[in-house]
Each structure stands twice: as C-alpha cells, then as structure tokens.
C-alpha positions as CSV (number, residue, x, y, z in Angstrom):
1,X,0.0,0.0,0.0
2,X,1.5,3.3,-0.8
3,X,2.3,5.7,1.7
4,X,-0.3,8.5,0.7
5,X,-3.4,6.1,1.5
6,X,-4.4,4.6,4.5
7,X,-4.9,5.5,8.3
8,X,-1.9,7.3,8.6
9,X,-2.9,9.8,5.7
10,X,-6.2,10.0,7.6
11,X,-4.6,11.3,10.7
12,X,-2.6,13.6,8.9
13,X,-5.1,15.0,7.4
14,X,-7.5,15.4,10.9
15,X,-4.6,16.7,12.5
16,X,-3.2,19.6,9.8
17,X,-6.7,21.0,9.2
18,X,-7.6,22.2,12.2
19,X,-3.8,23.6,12.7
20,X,-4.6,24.7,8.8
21,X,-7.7,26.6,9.6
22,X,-6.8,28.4,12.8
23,X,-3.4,29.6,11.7
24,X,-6.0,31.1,8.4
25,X,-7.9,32.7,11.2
26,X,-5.0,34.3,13.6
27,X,-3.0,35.7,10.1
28,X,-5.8,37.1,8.8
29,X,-7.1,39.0,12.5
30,X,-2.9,39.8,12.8
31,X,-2.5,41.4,9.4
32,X,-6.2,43.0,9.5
33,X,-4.9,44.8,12.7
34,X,-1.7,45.4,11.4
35,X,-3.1,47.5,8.5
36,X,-5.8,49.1,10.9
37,X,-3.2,50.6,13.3
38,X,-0.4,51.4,10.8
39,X,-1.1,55.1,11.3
40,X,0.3,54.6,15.2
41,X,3.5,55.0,16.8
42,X,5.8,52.9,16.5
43,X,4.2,51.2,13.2
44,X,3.8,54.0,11.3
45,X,7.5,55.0,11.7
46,X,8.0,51.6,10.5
47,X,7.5,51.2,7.2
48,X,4.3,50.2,7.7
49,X,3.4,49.1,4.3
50,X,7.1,47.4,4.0
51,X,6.6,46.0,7.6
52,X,3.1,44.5,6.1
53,X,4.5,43.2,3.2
54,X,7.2,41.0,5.1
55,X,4.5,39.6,7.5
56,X,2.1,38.8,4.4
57,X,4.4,37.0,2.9
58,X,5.4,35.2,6.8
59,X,1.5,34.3,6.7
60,X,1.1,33.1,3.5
61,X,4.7,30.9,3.2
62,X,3.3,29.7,6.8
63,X,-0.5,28.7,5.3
64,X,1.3,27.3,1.9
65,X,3.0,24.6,4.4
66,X,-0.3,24.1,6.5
67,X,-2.3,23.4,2.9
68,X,0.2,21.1,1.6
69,X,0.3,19.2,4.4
70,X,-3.3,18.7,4.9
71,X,-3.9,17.8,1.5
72,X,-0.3,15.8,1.3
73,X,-2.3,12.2,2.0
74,X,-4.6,12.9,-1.6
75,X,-2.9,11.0,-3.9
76,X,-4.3,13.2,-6.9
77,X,-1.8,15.4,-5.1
78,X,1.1,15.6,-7.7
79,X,4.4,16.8,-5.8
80,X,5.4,19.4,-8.7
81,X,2.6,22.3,-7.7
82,X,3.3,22.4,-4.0
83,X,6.4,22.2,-4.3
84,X,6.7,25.4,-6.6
85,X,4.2,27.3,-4.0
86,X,5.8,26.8,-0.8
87,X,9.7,27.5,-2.2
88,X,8.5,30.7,-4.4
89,X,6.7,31.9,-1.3
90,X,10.1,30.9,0.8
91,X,11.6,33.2,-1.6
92,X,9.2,35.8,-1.0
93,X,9.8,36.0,2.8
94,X,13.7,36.2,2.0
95,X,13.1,38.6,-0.4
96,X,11.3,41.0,1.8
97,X,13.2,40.8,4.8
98,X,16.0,41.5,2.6
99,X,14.4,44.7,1.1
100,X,13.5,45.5,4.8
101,X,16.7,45.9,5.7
102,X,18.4,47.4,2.7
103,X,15.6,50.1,2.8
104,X,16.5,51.0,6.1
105,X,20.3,51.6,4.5
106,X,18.6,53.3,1.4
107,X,16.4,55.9,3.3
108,X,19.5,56.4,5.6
109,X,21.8,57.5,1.9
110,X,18.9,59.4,1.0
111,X,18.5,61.4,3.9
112,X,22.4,62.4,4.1
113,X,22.2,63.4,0.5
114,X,19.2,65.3,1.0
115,X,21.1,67.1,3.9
116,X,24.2,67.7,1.2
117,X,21.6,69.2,-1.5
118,X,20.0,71.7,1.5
119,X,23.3,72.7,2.6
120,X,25.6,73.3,0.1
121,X,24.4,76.5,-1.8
122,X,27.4,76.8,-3.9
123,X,27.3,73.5,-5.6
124,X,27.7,73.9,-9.4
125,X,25.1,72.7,-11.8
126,X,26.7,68.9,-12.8
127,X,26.9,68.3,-9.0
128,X,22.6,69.9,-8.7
129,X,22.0,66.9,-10.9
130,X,23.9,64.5,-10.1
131,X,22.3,64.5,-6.5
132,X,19.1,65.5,-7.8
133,X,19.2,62.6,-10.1
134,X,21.0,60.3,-7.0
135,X,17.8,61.6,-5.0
136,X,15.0,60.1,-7.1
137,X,16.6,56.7,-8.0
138,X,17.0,55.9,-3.7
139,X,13.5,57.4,-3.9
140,X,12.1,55.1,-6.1
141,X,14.2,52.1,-4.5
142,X,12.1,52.7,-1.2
143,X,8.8,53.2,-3.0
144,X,6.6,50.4,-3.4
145,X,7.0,50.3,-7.2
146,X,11.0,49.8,-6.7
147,X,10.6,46.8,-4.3
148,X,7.7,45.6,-5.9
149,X,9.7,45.4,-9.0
150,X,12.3,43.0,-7.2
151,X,10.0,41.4,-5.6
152,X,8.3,40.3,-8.2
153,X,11.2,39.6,-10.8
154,X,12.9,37.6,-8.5
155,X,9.4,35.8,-7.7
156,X,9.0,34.9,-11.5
157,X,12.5,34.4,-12.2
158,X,12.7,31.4,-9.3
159,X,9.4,30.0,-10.2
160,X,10.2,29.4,-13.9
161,X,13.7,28.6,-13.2
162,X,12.7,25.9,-10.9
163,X,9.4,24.3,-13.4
164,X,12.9,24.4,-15.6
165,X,14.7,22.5,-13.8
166,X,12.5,20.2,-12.2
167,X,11.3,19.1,-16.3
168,X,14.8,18.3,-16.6
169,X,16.8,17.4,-13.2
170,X,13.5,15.5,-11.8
171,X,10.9,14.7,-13.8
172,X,9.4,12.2,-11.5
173,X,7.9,15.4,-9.5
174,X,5.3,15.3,-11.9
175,X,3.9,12.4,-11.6
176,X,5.4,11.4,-7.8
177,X,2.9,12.8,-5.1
178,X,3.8,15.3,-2.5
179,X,4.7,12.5,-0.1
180,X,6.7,10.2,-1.9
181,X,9.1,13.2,-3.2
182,X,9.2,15.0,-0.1
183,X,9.7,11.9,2.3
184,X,12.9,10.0,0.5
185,X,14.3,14.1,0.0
186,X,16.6,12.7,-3.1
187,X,14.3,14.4,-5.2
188,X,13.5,16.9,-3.3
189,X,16.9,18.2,-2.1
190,X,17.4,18.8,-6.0
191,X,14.9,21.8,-5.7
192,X,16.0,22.5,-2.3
193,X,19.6,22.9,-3.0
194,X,18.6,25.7,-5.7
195,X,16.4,27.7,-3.2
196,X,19.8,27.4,-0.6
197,X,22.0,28.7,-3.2
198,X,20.0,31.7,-3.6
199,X,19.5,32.4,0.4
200,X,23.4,32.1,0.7
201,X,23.5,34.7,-1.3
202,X,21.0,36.7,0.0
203,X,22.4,36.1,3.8
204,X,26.1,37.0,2.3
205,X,24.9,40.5,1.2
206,X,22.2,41.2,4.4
207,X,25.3,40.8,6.5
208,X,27.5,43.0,4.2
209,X,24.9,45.6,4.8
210,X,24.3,44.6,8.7
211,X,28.4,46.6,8.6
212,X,26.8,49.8,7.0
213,X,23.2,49.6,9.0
214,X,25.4,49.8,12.2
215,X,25.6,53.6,12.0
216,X,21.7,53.9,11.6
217,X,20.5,54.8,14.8
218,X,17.6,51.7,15.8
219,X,15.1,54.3,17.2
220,X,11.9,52.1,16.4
221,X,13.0,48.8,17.0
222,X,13.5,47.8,13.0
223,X,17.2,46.7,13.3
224,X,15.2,44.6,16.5
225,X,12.8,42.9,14.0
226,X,15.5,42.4,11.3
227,X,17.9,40.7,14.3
228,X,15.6,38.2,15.8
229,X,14.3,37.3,12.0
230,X,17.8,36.3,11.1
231,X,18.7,34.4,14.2
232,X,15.1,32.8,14.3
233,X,15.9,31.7,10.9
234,X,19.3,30.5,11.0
235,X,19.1,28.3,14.5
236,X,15.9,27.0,13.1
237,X,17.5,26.0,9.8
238,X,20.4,24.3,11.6
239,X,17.9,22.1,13.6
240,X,15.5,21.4,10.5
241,X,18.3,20.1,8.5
242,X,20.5,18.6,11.7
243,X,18.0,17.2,13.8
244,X,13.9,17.8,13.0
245,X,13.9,16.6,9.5
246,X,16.2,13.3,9.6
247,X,14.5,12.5,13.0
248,X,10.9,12.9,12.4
249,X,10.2,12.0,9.1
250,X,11.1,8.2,9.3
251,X,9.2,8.1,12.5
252,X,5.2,9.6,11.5
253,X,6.3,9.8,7.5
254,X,2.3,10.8,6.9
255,X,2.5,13.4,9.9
256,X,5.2,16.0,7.9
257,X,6.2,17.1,11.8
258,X,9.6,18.8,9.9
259,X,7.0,21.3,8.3
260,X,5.6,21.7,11.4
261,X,8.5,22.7,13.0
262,X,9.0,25.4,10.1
263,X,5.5,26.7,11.1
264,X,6.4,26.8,14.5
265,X,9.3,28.9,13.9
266,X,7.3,31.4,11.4
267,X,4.8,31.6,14.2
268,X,8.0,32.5,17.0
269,X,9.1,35.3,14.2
270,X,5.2,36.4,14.0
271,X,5.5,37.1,17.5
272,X,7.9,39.9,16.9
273,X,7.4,41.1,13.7
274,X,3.8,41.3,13.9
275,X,2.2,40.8,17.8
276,X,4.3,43.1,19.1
277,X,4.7,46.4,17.2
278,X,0.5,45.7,17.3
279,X,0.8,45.7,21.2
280,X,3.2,48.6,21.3
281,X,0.6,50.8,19.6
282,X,-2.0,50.1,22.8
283,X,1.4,51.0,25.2
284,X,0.7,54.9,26.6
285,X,3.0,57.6,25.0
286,X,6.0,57.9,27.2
287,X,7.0,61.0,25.0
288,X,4.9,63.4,26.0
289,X,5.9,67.0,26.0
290,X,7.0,69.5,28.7
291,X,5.9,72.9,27.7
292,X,8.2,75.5,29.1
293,X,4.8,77.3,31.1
294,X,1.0,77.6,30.8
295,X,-0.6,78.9,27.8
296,X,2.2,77.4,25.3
297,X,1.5,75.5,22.7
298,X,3.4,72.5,21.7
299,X,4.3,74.1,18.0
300,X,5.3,77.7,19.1
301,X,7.6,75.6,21.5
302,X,9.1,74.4,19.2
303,X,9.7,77.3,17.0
304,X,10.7,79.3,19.5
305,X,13.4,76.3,20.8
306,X,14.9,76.1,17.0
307,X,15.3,79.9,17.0
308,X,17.1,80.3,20.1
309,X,20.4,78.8,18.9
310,X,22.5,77.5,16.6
311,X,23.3,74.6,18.8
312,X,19.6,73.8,19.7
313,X,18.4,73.5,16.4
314,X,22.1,71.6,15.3
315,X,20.7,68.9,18.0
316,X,17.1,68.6,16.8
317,X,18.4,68.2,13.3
318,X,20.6,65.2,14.1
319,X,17.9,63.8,16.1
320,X,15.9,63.9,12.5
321,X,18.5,62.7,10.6
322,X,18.7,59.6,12.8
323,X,15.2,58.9,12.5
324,X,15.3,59.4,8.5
325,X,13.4,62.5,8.4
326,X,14.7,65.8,8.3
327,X,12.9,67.4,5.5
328,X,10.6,69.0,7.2
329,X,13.1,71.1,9.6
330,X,15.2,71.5,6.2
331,X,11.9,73.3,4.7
332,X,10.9,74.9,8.0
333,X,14.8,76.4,8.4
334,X,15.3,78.0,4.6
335,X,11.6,79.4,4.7
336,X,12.2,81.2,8.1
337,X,15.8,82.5,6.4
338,X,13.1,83.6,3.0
339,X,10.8,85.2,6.1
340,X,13.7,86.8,7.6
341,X,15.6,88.6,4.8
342,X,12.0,89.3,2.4
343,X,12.5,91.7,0.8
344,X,15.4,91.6,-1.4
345,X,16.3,91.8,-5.4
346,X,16.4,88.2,-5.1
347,X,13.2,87.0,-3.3
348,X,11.4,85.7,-6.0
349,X,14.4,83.5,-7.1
350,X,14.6,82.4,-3.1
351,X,11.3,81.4,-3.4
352,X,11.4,79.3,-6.6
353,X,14.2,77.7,-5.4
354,X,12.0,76.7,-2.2
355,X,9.5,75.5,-4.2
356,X,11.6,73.3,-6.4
357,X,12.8,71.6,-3.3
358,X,10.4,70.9,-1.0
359,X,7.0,71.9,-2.5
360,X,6.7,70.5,-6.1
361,X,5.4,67.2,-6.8
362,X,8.5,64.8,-6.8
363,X,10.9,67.6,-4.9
364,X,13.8,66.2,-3.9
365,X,12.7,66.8,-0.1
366,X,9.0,66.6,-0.5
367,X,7.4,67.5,2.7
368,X,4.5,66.4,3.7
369,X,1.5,69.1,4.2
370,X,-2.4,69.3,3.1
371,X,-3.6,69.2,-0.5
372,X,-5.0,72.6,0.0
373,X,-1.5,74.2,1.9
374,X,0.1,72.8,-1.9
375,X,-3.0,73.6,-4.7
376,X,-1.5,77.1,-3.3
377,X,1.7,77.1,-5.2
378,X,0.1,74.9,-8.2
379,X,-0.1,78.0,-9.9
380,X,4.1,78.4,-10.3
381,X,4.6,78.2,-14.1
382,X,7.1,76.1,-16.9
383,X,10.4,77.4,-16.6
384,X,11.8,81.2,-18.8
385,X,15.3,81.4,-17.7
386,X,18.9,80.3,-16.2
387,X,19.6,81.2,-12.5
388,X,22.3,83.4,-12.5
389,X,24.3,83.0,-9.2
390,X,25.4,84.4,-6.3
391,X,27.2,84.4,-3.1
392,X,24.8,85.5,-1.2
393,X,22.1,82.3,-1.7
394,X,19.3,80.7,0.8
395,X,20.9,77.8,1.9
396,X,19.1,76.0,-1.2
397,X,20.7,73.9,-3.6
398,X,20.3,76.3,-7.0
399,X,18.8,74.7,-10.2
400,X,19.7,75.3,-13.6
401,X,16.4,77.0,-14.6
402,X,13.7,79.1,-12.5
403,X,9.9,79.1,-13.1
404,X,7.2,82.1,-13.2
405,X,7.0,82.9,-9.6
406,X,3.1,84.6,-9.4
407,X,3.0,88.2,-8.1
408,X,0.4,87.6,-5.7
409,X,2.4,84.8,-3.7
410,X,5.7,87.1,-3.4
411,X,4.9,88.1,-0.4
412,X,6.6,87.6,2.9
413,X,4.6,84.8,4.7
414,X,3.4,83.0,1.9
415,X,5.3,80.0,3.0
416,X,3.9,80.1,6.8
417,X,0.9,77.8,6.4
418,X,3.3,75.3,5.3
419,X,6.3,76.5,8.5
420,X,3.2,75.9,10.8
421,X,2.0,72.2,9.4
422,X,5.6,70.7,9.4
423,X,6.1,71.8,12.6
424,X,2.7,70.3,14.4
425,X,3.9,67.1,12.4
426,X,7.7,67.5,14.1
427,X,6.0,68.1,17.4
428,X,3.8,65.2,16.6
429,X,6.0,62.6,15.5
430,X,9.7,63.9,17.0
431,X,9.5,66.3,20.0
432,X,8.8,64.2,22.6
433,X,11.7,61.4,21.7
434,X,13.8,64.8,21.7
435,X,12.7,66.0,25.1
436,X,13.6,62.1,26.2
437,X,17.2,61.6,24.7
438,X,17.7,65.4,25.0
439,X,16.9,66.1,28.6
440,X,19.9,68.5,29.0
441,X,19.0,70.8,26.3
442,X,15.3,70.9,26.5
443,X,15.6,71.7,30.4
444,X,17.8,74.2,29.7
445,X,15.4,76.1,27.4
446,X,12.8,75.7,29.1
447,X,14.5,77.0,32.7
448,X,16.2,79.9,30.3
449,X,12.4,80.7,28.6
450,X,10.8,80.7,32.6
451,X,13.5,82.8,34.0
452,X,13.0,85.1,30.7
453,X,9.6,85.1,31.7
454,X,9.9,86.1,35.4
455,X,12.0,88.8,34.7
456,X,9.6,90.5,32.4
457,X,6.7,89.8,35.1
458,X,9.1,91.7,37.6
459,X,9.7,94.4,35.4
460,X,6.6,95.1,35.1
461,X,5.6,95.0,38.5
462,X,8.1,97.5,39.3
463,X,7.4,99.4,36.5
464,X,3.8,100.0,37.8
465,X,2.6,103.3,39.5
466,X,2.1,103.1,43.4
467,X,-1.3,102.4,44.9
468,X,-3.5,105.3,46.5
469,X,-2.8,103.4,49.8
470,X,1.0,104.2,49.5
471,X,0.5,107.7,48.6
472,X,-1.4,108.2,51.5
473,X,1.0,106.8,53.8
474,X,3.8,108.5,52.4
475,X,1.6,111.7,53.5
C-alpha cells in the first residue's frame, strides 16, 4: 500500500486542518490589525506598508505549508505544484526581509544626501543633478514600485527557473505525489539545494549591509525585528536540517512534523514582527511633552526652541536625521531664512528655489502638508530662464532653470501655512523622543524661557505706579 493512502494519511489530514484553519484565522485577525493601526507610533515609523509586506508573505509561506500538508495524504496530489508554492513563497519572505533591511540603508543615503543638497548652496550645476538625479533613484528604491519590481522579478525568475529545472533534473515530480518526493528528499533536495543557493546569497549581502546599518540609529526597533528574524531563521534551519527533519520524518512519515516545525518557527518570528509592534501601539506615549509654562503650545515651542540657537536647532536636526526624516526642519529652516531677509532683489528667485525643493510634486525633499497648503503654489509656471548665481544664496541647492514665480504669492509669509504644518507634524511625530534623549538641552530652554519670563513679570511690577494706599502713607 502506498504511503499517501491509509490510516496514517487520515490522521494527517484530521490533524493539519484544524492547525490549517486556525493559523488562516490568527494571520488574517494579525494582518487586518496590522493594516488598521499602521497610522500609530511605533508602526507608522516603521515602514508600515514594507513592515506588512514582510509579514504577508510570513502568513502566507506559513499557510502554503499548513495546505500542503493537509492535503499531502490525496494522492491526486502531484508533488510538482506544492512544491513550486511553498519555495516561491520561501523566496518571498527572503526577499522582503531583505528589502526591509536594505531600505533602512537606502532611506539612511537618502536622507544624508538630501542634507548635502539643502546645505551646500554653492554647488555647481553637474553636482545639482547628479544628487538631484542620485535623489530620485534611492527614492524610487524605497517606494513600493521599486521593491515591488524586485520582488516580483525575482518571484517569476525562481518559479520558472525551478518548473525548468524540475522538467529536466527530476521529472518524477510530476507524476510522484507530495509524499513520496518529499519523504525520500533525493528528489526533493534537488529543488532545495537551488532555493539554498540563492539564500546564501542573499544572507552573504544582508550581513554585508548589517556593517553599513550599524551607523543607523535603531530608534523604532527595526534593526530589533531584522535581528531576531535572522537568528530565528538561521538556529531553526540548523535544527531542521540537523536534527527535525532526519528525526521525524522516518518516525510519523504521513504526519510532515519537519514542516511543522517550520511553522512553528514562522509563528516565534510572527510574534515579533507582527504581535508586538500591534501591542506597542496600545502602550501609553512615554514622549509626552514638557511645555516651558501655561498657555504654550506645543508648536510655538518648538519654534521658538529652533530659534534660540545654533546649537539647539544643530541637535534637533541630528535627532531627524537619525530617524530618517529631516525634510521638514530642512523646509521649516530656509523658509524662516526667505521670512527673515523678504524683501530683497532676489526673493522671488529664493522662493522658486523653495518650491523646487520641497513643494513641487517629486521635490527632492517633499514635505509632507495638506492638499490645500500645496494647490497654493500649483499655480508656479514652466520654466523662462537660467539662474544666475550668487554668493549671497538661501541655503538651497540652485537649479539650472527658474519658473514664473506669481506676483500675488511674493509676499513675505506666503510660505507660513506650510512652516506651521511641518512643525505640528515634528511636534507630533519627533519632539517628545527629543525632550527624552535630549533632557539637558530641553531643560535648559525651558528654565532659560521661565527665568525670561519672570524677569519680564518683575519688570513690570516695578514698573507700575504706586497704589493710593501708598500715597497716602507717604503723606
């Protein structure tokens, strides 16, 4: 009798659907709530869609196994199919773990070349677009297009390579069922061995980059994620192919306990990848923010904190750059400098360049504000002529041509709508993880603001006239 039929395939079967069918129902309540609180801290500084991706494909590698081995005992069950799903969705996980962590490298580049592009207002031309052009191709490496792209080439690629080579190298996959390729592994090891060569690869370059990702500082716990993914998977690939797999499969053949134990371990990485940035989200904010007296607001704080010295707002930046957003203060600092100095012969050009960097769809340091806030400047027209430079520049990378700045927006606050929405979004997302790893220099402003603030209040008491008692005491 052959080895799919019988009792044992009968057992396997009673025990993998019910493992089958409530693994279908925690990924799909885990990844529902994922998506549903992706707009919380610390998801959403995450990568949130990224972060989803990588469990998807956790959840669906993990339900390919579960299926397989529940329907494993069929013996209409050709090996072939099954085994094409489960490694092409192996590859998936390894693929987007892998674009997890080089994004994290990516975003870091483009942040520090967004910094060069702000800063250095005497860059020629060829160096403009070099960076300019350096800009959008680590932009469209993090966007979901770029990874997609990978993804999904290196998805197609493995899948028809393997149906390649499994025609060739081992035909009996088509007509062998899942159990008697998998069980013997001669056959199976063929495939397996091409998936391996791949990961080695894979694992080769993600600790490469694990050198470079060690100056990125880990403030929301993806370096965390990334760690106990790769140590989850390479202790539990050591035991699958040392101990699990040669012990268990001669033992309860029908059972496929080795694939269990690959479950098992997707579940333990689940648990971090997925459980617990969820349960973080539920966790009170420990950043909350100390206002330096009554009657302040959280954003004119702030302003007033980046204003008050060269030092303070050198130290808020580098706490923006480590998180991989420092656009905003970027925009926030060159349209105060615009504010400042308006007018002079070369505000319009100011402007423009503003506009070009931060404001226009596909800037290279698009910040983020309101549709309304933008339709604003959607009236800025094609470009007329060269910028002719200077030494006396905003601290704005120039361009090589300027557009029709409108009459009716030169004016001196037309960028302040936008100053005061990247700023609630700083306070929001930023300020309180300042006022914790900074606790020195926010104290300090806020005792220096108080004491500010007392001596006006005593001047002003002495200041005042005496009372009617006094005069008629001094009488």
């Amino acid at each position: 009798m052959s080895r799919t039929t019988g009792d044992g395939a009968r057992a396997a079967t009673l025990f993998w659907v019910p493992v089958t069918v409530a693994h279908a129902v925690g990924y799909a309540a885990g990844l529902a709530m994922l998506w549903r609180r992706r707009h919380e801290q610390p998801i959403k500084n995450m990568r949130p869609w990224l972060l989803f991706v990588c469990n998807a494909c956790l959840c669906l590698h993990a339900m390919s196994l579960c299926l397989v081995s529940s329907l494993a005992g069929q013996p209409a069950m050709k090996a072939l199919v099954p085994i094409l799903v489960m490694f092409s969705l192996q590859n998936a996980v390894f693929d987007s773990f892998t674009m997890f962590a080089t994004s994290l490298y990516v975003a870091y580049r483009r942040t520090h070349t967004q910094a060069l592009l702000a800063d250095d207002a005497t860059a020629d031309e060829d160096k403009f677009d070099r960076r300019m052009a350096r800009i959008r191709k680590l932009s469209w490496m993090l966007s979901p297009q770029g990874i997609g792209s990978f993804m999904a080439v290196s998805f197609l690629s493995m899948a028809s390579l393997t149906a390649v080579y499994a025609f060739i190298a081992c035909p009996d996959l088509i007509t062998s069922s899942f159990l008697d390729a998998y069980v013997p592994v001669e056959s199976f090891l063929r495939i397996t061995c091409l998936y391996f060569t791949k990961i080695v690869v894979q694992c080769v370059f993600v600790a490469l980059l694990s050198i470079r990702l060690r100056v990125i500082v880990d403030k929301f716990g993806v370096k965390a994620i990334l760690r106990t993914v790769a140590i989850t998977a390479l202790v539990g690939g050591v035991l699958y192919a040392a101990v699990v797999d040669p012990l268990m499969n001669p033992i309860a053949p029908n059972m496929l306990y080795s694939i269990l134990f690959i479950v098992i371990l997707i579940d333990c990485i689940l648990v971090r990848s997925l459980v617990i940035p969820i349960y973080q989200t539920y966790q009170p904010d420990a950043d909350d923010i100390a206002l330096p007296g009554e009657g302040n607001s959280a954003v004119d704080a702030l302003e007033r904190f980046l204003h008050s010295s060269e030092h303070r707002f050198k130290a808020f930046r580098k706490q923006l750059e480590e998180e991989l957003r420092v656009e905003n203060l970027l925009f926030w600092r060159d349209a105060e400098a615009y504010r400042r100095t308006f007018p002079s012969p070369d505000s319009s050009e100011k402007a423009v360049l503003i506009w070009k960097t931060y404001l226009r769809s596909g800037s290279p340091l698009e910040i983020n504000i309101s549709g309304n806030t933008r339709s604003v400047f959607d009236a800025i027209g094609p470009p007329t002529a060269k910028v002719r430079r200077g030494h006396s520049r905003l601290t704005v990378s120039p361009s090589s041509t300027v557009h029709t700045w409108p009459l009716h927006l030169l004016q001196r606050d037309v960028f302040r709508p936008a100053c005061e929405q990247v700023v609630a979004l700083m306070c929001d997302n930023a300020l309180g993880r300042f006022q914790r790893d900074n606790p020195d220099i926010w104290d300090e402003f806020i005792n220096e603001t108080q004491a500010c603030r007392f001596s006006r209040i005593d001047l002003l008491k002495a200041s005042k006239p005496a009372t009617t008692k006094e005069y008629s005491a001094g009488e």
